[in-house]
C-alpha positions in Angstrom: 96.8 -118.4 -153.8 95.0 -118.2 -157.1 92.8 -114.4 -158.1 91.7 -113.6 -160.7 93.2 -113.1 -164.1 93.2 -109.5 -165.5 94.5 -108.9 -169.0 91.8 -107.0 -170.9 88.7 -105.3 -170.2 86.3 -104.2 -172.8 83.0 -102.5 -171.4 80.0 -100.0 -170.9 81.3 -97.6 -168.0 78.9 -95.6 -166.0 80.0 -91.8 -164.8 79.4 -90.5 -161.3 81.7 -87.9 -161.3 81.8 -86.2 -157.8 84.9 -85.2 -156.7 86.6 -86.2 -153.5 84.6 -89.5 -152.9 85.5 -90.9 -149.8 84.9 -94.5 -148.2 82.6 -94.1 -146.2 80.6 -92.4 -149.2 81.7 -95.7 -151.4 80.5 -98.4 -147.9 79.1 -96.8 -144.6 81.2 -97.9 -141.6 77.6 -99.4 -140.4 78.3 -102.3 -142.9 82.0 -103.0 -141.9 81.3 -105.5 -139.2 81.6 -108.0 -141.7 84.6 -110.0 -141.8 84.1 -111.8 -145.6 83.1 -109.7 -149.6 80.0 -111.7 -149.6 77.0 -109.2 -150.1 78.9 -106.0 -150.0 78.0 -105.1 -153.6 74.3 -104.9 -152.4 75.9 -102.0 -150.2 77.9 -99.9 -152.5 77.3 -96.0 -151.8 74.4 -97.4 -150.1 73.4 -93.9 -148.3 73.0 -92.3 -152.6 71.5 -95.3 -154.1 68.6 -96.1 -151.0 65.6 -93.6 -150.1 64.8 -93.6 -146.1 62.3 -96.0 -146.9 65.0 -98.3 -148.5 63.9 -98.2 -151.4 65.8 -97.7 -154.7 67.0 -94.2 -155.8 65.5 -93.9 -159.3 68.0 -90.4 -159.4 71.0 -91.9 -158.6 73.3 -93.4 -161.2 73.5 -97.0 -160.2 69.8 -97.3 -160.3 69.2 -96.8 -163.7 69.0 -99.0 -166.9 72.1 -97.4 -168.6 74.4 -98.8 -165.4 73.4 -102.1 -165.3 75.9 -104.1 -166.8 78.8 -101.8 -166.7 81.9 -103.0 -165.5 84.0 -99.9 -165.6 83.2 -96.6 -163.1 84.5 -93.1 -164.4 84.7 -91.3 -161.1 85.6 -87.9 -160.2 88.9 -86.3 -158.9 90.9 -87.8 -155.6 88.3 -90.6 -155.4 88.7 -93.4 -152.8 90.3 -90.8 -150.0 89.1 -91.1 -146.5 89.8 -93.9 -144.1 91.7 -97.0 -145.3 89.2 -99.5 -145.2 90.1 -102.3 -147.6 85.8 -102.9 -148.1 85.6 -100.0 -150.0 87.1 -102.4 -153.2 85.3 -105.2 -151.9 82.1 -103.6 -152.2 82.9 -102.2 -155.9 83.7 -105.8 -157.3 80.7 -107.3 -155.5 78.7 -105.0 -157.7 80.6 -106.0 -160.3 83.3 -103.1 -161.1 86.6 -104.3 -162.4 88.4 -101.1 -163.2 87.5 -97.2 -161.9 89.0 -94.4 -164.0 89.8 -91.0 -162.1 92.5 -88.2 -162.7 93.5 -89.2 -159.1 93.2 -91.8 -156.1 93.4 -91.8 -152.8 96.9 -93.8 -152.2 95.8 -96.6 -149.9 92.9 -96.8 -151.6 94.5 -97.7 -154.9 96.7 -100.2 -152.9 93.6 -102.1 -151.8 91.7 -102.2 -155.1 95.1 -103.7 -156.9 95.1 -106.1 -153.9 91.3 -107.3 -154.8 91.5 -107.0 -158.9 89.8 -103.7 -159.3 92.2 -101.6 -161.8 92.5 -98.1 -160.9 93.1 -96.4 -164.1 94.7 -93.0 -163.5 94.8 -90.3 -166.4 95.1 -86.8 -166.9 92.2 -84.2 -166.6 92.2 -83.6 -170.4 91.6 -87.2 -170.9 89.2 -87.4 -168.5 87.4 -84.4 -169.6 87.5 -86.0 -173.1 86.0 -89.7 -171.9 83.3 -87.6 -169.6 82.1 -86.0 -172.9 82.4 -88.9 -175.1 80.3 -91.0 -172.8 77.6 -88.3 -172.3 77.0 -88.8 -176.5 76.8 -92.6 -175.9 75.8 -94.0 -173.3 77.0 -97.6 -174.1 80.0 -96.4 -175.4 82.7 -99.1 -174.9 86.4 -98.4 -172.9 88.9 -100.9 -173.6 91.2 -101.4 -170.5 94.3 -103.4 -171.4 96.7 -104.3 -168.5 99.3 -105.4 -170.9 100.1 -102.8 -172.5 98.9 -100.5 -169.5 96.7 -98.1 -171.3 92.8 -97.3 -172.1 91.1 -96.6 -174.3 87.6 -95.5 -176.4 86.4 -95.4 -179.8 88.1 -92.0 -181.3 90.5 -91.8 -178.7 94.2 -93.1 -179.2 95.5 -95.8 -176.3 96.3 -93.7 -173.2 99.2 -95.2 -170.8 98.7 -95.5 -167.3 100.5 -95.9 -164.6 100.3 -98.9 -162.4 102.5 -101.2 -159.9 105.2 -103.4 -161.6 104.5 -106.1 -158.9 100.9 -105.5 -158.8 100.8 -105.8 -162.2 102.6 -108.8 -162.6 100.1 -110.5 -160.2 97.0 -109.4 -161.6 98.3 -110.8 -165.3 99.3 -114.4 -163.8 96.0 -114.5 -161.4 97.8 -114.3 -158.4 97.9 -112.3 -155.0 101.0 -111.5 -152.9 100.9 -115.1 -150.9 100.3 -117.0 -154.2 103.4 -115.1 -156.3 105.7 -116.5 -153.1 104.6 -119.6 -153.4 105.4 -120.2 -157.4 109.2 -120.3 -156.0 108.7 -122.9 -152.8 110.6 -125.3 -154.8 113.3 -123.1 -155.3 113.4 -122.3 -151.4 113.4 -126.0 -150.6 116.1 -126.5 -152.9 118.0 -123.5 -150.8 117.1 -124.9 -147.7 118.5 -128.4 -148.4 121.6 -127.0 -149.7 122.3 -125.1 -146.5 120.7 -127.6 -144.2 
């Protein structure tokens, strides 16, 4: 099956850099009933971004002008842990996220975000010290993600590499998930299968 194409990513970012964000922090279990993505971005860290009234959170990050467009979060340390719940990504890219940058994630969570096309770009604290304070001096500043080469990057700032998943890597480049990479060799299994028949 066909997903989306990831190569390179040039964008605004948008900081929240709390540590130790969990899932239920990033979509409440209250909105997990749902069985498809659609909406899900209206729910993203929906408990920080809503009052009790439900209206918008003019403190919180994602509710102000310099987030709206970004495409890229820079979030804190060990972001993503909790439970295992595969929404968490969903609701990310339904806002319209394609890559988070963090010294560290949460395992499964970094499985599911590769799963759904959202990049989790891991770098060191030094880095990420250095792209926290070279954001907080401009506020569009742009961060090139290129999955090629495996590395990001911002104006001043020499191309950092990253690690990421040879196969995961290798789907996201050809704009395919796991089913869709299996089925590019169905001819050669046929031909198997009617040698052997």
């Amino acid at each position: 099956m066909s997903a989306p194409k990831f190569t390179t990513l040039t964008a605004r970012c948008v900081v929240l850099s709390n540590n130790d964000v969990d899932t239920d922090q990033i979509i409440p279990a209250r909105f997990l009933k749902v069985t498809d993505k659609l909406g899900l971005g209206e729910k993203l860290f929906c408990d920080w971004r809503y009052l009790d009234d439900g209206s918008p959170n003019p403190a919180f990050i994602l509710n102000q002008a310099q987030a709206k467009g970004a495409q890229i979060l820079v979030a804190g340390n060990n972001f993503g842990c909790g439970s295992s719940r595969e929404h968490a990504p969903w609701a990310l890219v339904g806002w319209g996220f394609q890559a988070v940058i963090s010294p560290m994630f949460a395992d499964i969570f970094k499985g599911n975000s590769l799963k759904n096309g959202l990049i989790p770009v891991v770098i060191q604290p030094a880095a990420h010290a250095a792209l926290l304070a070279a954001r907080a001096k401009n506020h569009d500043l742009p961060v090139t993600v290129d999955l090629r080469a495996s590395t990001v990057a911002w104006p001043g700032q020499d191309p950092i590499s990253f690690p990421i998943d040879p196969f995961s890597r290798a789907c996201l480049l050809d704009g395919v998930d796991e089913l869709g990479y299996l089925q590019k060799f169905a001819g050669q299994a046929r031909a198997y299968e009617a040698r052997h028949a």
